[in-house]
N, C-alpha and C positions, 0 to 999 in steps of 0.2 A: 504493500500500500504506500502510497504516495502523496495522495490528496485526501481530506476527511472532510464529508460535508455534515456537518450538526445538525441535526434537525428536531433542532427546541430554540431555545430562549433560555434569558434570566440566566441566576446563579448558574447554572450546571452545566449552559453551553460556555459560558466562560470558562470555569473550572476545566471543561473540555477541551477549547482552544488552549489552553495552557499545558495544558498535558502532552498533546502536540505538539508545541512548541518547543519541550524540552525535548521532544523526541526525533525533533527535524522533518516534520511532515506538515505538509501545506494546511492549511483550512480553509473553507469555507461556511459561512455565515447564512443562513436567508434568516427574514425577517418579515412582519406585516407592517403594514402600511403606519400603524401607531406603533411602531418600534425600530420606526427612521434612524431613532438618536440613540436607541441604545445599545450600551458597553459591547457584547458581544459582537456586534457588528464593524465597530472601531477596533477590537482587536484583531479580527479573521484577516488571513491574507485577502480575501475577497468577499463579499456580498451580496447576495441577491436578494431582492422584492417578491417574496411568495403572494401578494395578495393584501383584501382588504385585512381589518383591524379585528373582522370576527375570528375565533378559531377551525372553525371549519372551512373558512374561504383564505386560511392562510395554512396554519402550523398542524392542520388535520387534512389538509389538499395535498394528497400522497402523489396528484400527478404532476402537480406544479412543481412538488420538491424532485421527487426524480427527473422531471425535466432540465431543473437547478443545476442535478447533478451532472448532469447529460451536458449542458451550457459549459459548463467549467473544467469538466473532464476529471470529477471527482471521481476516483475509485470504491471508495466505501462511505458508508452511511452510520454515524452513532446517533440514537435518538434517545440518546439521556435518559429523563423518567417522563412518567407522563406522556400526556400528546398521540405519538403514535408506538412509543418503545414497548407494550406490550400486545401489536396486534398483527394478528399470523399473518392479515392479506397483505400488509406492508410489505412485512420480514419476509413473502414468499414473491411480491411485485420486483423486489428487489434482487431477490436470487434468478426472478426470470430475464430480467435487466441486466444480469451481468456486476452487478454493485454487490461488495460484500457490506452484508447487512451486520453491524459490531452486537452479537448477542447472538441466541442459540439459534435451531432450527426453525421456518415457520410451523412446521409438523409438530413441535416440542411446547414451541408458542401455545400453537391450540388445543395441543391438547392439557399443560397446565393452566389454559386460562377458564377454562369450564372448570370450576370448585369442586361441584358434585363427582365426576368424572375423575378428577385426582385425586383426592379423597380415597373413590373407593380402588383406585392403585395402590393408593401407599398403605391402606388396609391388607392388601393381598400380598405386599410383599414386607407385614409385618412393621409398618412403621404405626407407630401408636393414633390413631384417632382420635377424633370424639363424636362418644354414642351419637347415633340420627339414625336420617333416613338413609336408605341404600339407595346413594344416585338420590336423582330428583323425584321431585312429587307432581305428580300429575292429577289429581282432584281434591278435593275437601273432605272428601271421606279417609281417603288415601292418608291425609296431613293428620285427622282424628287421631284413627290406627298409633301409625308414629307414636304422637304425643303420649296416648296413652300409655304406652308400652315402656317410653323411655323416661315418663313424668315431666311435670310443669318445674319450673320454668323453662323455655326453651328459646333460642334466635331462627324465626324464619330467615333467609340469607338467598339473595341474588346469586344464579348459578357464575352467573358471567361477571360477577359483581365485583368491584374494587375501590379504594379509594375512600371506606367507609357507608357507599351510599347501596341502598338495597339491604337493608339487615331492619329488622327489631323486634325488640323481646316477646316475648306473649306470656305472661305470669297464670292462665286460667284459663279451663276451654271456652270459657264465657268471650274471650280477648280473641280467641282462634279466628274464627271465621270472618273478623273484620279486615284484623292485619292481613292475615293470606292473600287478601283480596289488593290490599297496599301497597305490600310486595312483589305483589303478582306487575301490577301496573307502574311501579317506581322501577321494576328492571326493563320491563318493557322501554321505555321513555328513557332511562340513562342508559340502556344497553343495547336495543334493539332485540331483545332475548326473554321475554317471558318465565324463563326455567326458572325453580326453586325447591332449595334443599331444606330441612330441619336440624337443627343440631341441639343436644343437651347445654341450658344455659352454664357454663360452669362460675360457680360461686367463688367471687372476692379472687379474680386469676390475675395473673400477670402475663404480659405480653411479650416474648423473648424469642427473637429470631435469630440465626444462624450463619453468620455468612457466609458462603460455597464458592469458590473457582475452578473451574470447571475444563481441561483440556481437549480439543479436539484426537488425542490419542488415548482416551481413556484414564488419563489422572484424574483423582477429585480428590479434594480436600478442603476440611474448613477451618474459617481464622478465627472461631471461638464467635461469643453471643454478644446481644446489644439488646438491653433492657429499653422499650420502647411501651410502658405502663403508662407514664404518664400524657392520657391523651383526652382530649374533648370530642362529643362522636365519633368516636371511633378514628380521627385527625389525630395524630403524636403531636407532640408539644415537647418534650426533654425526651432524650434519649442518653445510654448511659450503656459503659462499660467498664470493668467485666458488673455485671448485674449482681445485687445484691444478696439473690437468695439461691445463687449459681455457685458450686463451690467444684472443685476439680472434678472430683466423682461424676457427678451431674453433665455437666461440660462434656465431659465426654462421652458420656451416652447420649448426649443430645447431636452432638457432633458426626457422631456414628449414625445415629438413624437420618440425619439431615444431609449427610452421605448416598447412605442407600436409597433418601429418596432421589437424589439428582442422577445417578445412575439410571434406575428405574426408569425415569423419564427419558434418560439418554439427552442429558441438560449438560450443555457447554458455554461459557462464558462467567459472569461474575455475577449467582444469583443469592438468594437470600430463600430460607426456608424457614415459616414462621409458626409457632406455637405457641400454644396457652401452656401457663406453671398452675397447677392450682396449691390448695395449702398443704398438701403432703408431697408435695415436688413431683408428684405424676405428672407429664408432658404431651402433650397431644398436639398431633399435627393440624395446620387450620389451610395454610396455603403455599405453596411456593411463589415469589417474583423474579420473576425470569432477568431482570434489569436490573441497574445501579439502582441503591437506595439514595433520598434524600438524607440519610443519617451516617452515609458511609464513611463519612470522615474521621470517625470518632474511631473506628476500627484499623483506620491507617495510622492515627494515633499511637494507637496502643501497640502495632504490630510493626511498622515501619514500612506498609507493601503497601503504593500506589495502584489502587484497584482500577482507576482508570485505563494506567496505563497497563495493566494486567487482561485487561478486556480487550484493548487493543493487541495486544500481539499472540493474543487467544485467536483473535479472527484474523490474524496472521498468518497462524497455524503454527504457531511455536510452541513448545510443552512448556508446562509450568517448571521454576527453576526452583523449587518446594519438595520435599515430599514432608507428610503430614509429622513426620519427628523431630522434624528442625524448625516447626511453627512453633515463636515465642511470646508471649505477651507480657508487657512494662505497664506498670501506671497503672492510673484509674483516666477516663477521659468522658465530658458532657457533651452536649450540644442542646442549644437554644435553636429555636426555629423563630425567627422576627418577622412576624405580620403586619403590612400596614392594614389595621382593622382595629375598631373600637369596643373593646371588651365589657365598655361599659352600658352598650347598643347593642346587646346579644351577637358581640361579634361583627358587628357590620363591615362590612370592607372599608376602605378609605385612603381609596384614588387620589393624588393630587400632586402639586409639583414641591420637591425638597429646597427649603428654604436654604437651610443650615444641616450641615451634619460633622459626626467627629465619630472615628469608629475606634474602638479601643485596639492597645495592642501590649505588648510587653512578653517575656517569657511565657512560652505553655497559651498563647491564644492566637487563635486562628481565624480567619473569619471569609465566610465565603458571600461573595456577593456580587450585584450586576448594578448596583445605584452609584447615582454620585450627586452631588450638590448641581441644584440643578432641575434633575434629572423628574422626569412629569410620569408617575406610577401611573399606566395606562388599568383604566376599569375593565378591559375584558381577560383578565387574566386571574393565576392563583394569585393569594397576597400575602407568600413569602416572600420577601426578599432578602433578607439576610439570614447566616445563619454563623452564630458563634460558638465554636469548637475552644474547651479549655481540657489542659493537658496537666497532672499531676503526677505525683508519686504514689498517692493514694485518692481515698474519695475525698478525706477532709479538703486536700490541697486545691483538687477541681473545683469545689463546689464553691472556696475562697477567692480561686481565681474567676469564676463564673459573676459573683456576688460582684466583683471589682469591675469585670469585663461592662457586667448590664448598667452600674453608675455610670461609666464614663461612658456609655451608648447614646448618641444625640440625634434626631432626627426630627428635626423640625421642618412644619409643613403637609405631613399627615398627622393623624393619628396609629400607633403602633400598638404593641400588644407587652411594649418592654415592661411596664412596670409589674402585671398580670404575670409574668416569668420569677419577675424578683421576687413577689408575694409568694408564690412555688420553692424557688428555691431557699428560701429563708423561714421555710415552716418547718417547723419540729418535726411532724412527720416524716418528712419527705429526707428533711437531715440523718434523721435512722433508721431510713431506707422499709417505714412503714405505712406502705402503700400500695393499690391495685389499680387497674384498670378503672373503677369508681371514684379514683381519689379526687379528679376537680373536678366534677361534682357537688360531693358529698363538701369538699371545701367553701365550691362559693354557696351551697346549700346554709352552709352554717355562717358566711359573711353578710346572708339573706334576711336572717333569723338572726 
């Protein structure tokens, strides 16, 4: 490969052009029409105009970007997170085009992207689940059945579903039949796919994923967990390594099974394998991500392997330069995810142009990001834009450095979501790592009250 066309935005396509950059390979940038000026763009050796400012007449228009690439005479394709980096007909437009698509098969794509359908793989080749349905549900009586058998509470869940959207709870058969109905139609409309699975709801769990690199000759191996609890619907918010209620033992038998599921699937590139902990540390598989996470930083932290550029020479077709004995892990490491969105507006987004900013730095902080003074946060997009990465010796250190990083964080001209982090990190709770997947919630529940 020679030339890399990006096909995202924001933090990640930056993060990407730079990864390139130290590897000597060209890039290319596209862009929608409200994202003329931004960072990404300025740095790519070249540029192109995908389209208007909506996401599907821009950064989801698969013919415009391959056209892009066809224009420039990019060789290969990375499509970061999001957008279009988990979806087979891209990752398969692209293998018929001639483009090496950076991430696994489109065959591997579709078949981890139906939930139900993986699931009942990694059941079969003994990786831990949790109780449901077998496969999807196809009627209301069908969904009864189920519930009955496996007991209340339970998550209806979007077969095709990701992202947190298509999921929620049913506490009572009384609750059944309205949600089904909810979920049926919330996957339809975000997914184009109807299908729907049941799962047992499991109590007060933690959310702890796996990271995988995956070689085109059969190596696999993973860099250890990333404690990813602290979330709002089902959206992370802090993410954290090594996790708190993870101890060597544990690690590695989550590592082992998060193994055999990437095999299974016959998964190559740098995915993530995610599971529920519940309170006796039994682990259960929920989904694999086929892509870079948003959180990957905090693993390169701790491990010292550039997973981008690990993705990269994966679709190269280079073996990994790993085997799984000589993987080490230092430190403890956080990450912030920074929203321009008003926390105090149930979250509302909040677009607008940065007055003033100052972004922290010093030892052990990192920070990824696509803004600059300036810079006019366009409304048809997510609303991260930053994300600060702090690196200690242990937890106390991170979470001191974190504390320091979010003071001196300045961002004037939206509203952000810094202060609503700080209030997080500087809870007792969360300081002695006592918390689940309910925790902010149950936090602003009580700032309510």
């Amino acid at each position: 490969m020679n030339k890399i066309l990006i096909a995202n935005r924001g933090e990640i396509a930056v993060r990407i052009i730079r990864a390139c950059k130290e590897m000597n390979l060209k890039t290319v940038a596209v862009y929608s029409e409200a994202d003329k000026d931004a960072l990404h763009t300025k740095l790519a050796d070249e540029a192109v105009c995908i389209g208007p400012a909506g996401s599907k007449q821009s950064y989801l228009n698969m013919k415009n970007i391959i056209e892009a690439a066809s224009i420039t005479g990019a060789d290969a394709i990375h499509p970061g997170f999001g957008f279009l980096s988990e979806n087979a007909n891209f990752a398969q437009i692209c293998e018929e085009s001639g483009i090496k698509f950076i991430g696994p098969k489109s065959s591997v794509i579709d078949l981890l992207g139906n939930k139900a359908h993986s699931k009942e793989m990694m059941k079969k080749e003994g990786v831990p689940v949790i109780p449901g349905s077998d496969g999807s549900i196809k009627t209301m009586q069908e969904a009864l059945r189920v519930c009955d058998k496996i007991g209340y509470p339970v998550l209806l869940k979007a077969a095709a579903g990701g992202g947190g959207k298509g999921i929620r709870q049913v506490n009572s058969q009384a609750e059944l039949e309205p949600n089904y109905n909810i979920v049926k139609q919330e996957a339809k409309s975000s997914f184009n796919d109807d299908e729907i699975y049941i799962e047992k709801f499991i109590q007060k769990p933690r959310h702890v994923e796996i990271q995988i690199l995956a070689d085109e000759h059969g190596n696999v191996i993973h860099l250890g967990e990333r404690d990813c609890s602290i979330q709002r619907n089902h959206q992370k918010m802090i993410e954290e390594t090594p996790s708190t209620i993870v101890d060597d033992k544990l690690r590695n038998k989550m590592g082992v099974a998060a193994v055999k599921a990437a095999k299974a699937a016959g998964y190559t590139s740098c995915g993530t394998v995610e599971f529920l902990v519940d309170d006796n540390r039994d682990f259960y598989f929920m989904e694999m991500n086929t892509r870079i996470q948003v959180e990957h930083p905090i693993t390169e932290m701790r491990t010292g392997i550039d997973l981008v550029k690990e993705q990269i020479r994966i679709a190269a077709g280079e073996e990994l330069k790993w085997k799984q004995k000589e993987i080490t892990w230092k430190g403890h490491a956080l990450e912030c995810r920074i929203n321009a969105e008003n926390p105090s507006k149930n979250f509302m987004p909040s677009p607008g142009t940065i007055q003033e900013m100052n972004l922290p730095g010093g030892n052990g902080i990192r920070i990824d990001t696509a803004i600059y003074s300036g810079y006019t946060i366009p409304p048809y997009y997510d609303s991260m834009i930053a994300k600060i990465i702090t690196y200690g010796v242990n937890r106390n250190e991170a979470i001191s450095k974190m504390k320091r990083a979010l003071e001196e964080l300045v961002i004037d001209g939206v509203e952000t979501n810094r202060d609503f982090l700080f209030d997080i990190i500087r809870n007792p709770n969360f300081i002695r790592g006592n918390f689940d997947t309910s925790f902010v919630e149950k936090e602003m529940q009580k700032e309510k009250n």
